[in-house]
C-alpha positions as CSV (number, residue, x, y, z in Angstrom):
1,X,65.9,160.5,-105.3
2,X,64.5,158.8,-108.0
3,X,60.6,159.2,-109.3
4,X,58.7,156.5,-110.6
5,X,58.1,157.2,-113.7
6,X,54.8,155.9,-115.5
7,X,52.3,157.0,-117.9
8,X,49.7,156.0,-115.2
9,X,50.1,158.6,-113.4
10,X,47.6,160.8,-114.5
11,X,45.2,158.5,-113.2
12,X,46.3,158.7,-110.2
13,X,46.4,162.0,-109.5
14,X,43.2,162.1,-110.7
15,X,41.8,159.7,-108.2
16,X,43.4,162.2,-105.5
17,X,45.7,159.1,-104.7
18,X,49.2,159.3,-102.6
19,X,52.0,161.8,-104.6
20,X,54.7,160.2,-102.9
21,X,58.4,159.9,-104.2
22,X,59.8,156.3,-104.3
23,X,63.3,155.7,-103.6
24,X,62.6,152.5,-105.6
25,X,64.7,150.8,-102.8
26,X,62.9,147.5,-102.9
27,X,62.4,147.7,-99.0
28,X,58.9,146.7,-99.9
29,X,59.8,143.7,-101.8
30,X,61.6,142.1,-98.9
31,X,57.8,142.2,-96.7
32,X,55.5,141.7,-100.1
33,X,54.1,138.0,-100.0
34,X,52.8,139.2,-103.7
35,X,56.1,139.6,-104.1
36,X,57.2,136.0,-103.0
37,X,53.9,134.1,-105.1
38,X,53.9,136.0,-108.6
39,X,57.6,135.6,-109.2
40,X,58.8,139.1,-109.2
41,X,62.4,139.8,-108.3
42,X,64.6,142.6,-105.8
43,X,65.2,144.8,-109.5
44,X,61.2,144.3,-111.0
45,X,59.2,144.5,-107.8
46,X,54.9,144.1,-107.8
47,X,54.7,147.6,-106.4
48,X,57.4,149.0,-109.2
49,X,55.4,146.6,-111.6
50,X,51.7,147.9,-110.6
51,X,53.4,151.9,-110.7
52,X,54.6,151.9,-113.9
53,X,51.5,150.4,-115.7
54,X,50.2,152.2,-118.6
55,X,47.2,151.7,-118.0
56,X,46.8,150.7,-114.1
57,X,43.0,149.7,-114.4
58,X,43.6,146.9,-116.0
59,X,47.0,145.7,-114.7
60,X,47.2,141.7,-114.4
61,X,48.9,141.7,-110.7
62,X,46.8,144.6,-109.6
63,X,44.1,142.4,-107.5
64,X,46.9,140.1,-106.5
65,X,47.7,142.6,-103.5
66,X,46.8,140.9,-100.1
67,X,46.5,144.0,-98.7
68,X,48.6,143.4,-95.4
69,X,50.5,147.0,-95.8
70,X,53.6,145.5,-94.8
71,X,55.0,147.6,-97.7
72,X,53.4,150.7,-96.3
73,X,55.6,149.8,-92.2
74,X,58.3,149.2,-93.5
75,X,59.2,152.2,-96.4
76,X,62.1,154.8,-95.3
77,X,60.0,157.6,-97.3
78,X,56.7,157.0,-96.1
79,X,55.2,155.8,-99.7
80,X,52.0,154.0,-99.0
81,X,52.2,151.5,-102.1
82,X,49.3,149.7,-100.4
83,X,47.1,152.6,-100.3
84,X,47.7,154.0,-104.1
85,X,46.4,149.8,-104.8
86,X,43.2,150.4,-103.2
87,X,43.2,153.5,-104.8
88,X,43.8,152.0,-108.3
89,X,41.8,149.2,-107.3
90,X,38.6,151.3,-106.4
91,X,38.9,153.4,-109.8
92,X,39.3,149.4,-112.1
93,X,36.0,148.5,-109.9
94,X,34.3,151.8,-111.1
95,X,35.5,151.8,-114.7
96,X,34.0,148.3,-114.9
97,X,37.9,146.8,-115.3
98,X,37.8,144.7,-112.1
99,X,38.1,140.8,-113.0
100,X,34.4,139.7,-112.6
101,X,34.9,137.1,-109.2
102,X,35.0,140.9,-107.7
103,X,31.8,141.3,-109.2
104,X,30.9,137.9,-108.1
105,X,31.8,138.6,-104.5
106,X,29.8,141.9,-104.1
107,X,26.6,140.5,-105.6
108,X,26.7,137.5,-103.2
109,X,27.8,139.6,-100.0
110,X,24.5,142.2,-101.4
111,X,22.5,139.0,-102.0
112,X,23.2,136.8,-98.9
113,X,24.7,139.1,-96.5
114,X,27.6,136.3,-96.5
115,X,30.9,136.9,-98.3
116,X,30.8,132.5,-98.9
117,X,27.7,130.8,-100.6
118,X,25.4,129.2,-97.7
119,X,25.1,125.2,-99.0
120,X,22.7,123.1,-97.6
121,X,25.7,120.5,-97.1
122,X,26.9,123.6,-95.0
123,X,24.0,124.2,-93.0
124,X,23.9,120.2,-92.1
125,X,27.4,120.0,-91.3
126,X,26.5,123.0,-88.9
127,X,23.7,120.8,-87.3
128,X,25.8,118.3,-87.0
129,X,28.3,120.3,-84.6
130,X,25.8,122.2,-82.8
131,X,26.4,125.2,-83.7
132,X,23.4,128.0,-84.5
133,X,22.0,128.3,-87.8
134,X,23.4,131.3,-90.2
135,X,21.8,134.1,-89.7
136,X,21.4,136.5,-92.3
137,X,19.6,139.4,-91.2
138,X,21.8,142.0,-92.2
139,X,21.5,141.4,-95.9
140,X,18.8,143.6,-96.1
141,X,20.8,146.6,-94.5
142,X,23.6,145.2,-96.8
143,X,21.3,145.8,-100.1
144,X,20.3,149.4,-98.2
145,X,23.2,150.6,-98.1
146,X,24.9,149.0,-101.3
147,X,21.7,151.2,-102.8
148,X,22.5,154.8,-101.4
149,X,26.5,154.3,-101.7
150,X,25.8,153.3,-105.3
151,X,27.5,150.2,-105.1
152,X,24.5,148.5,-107.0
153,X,24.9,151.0,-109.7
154,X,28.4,150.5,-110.0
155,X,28.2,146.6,-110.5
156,X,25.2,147.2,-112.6
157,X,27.4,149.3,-114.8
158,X,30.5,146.7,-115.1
159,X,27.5,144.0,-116.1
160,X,26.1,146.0,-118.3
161,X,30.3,146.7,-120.2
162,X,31.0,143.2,-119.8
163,X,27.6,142.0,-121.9
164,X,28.4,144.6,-124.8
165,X,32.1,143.6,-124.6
166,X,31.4,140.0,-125.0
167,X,28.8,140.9,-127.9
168,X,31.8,142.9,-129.0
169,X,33.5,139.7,-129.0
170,X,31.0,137.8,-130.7
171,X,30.9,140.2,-133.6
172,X,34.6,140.2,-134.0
173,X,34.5,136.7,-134.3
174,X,31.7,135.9,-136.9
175,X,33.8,138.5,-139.0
């Protein structure tokens, strides 16, 4: 047996994520549609590639997962790649290290209630076919609980990093 063997890991057992031992058979590559899209190949596989980032938080391919857990049905050992993502995924969001259309997405899902933006074109096109107008009701709730789950804090918090890192950047470049 084989461990995967990454300087990440202390961030994941930190996160309280999966300890699992990986045969590093590539099983999971033959189901991964990552696997398929970004390139990768049967020897350097997404999930070996996400594993043995050095710093996992801020891994290119790390938001690529689709999240189908095909990898996760069809391992011999039981490793749950797809739930050490999330995992990883959760703890870029909270650091702030997520790529910002994440950001995007919550504040429009808090906002609207809708996970799309609601265009009038949309809401014409709607009329046109008969069908109800959007209802978004539950964006309040949505904002309610974003608020006592601390979701607004969090994305508030990657804003806040992203402003003083692109100040950062503006410094660094009058230098």
């Amino acid at each position: 047996m084989i461990g995967i063997d990454f300087s990440g890991r202390k961030k994941l057992y930190e996160i309280g994520t999966l300890r699992e031992v990986c045969f590093q058979c590539s099983v999971c590559a033959l189901h991964c549609v990552v696997q398929n899209v970004e390139g990768y190949d049967i020897r350097n596989t997404f999930v070996y590639d996400v594993f043995g980032s050095d710093d996992p938080d801020h891994h290119r391919a790390l938001w690529t997962c689709s999240g189908c857990h095909k990898c996760h049905e069809v391992c011999p050992q039981d490793v749950n790649p797809a739930r050490v993502i999330d995992d990883l995924r959760e703890q870029s969001f909270k650091n702030g290290c997520a790529p910002s259309y994440v950001y995007d997405l919550a504040r429009l899902v808090i906002r609207t209630g809708m996970a799309f933006p609601v265009t009038r074109r949309t809401l014409k096109e709607r009329e046109k076919m008969g069908l109800q107008p959007i209802e978004t009701a539950a964006a309040g709730e949505i904002r309610q609980i974003a608020g006592i789950t601390g979701l607004l804090d969090k994305i508030e918090a990657a804003q806040e990093k992203d402003k003083s890192e692109d100040r950062g950047q503006g410094e660094k470049q009058d230098d």
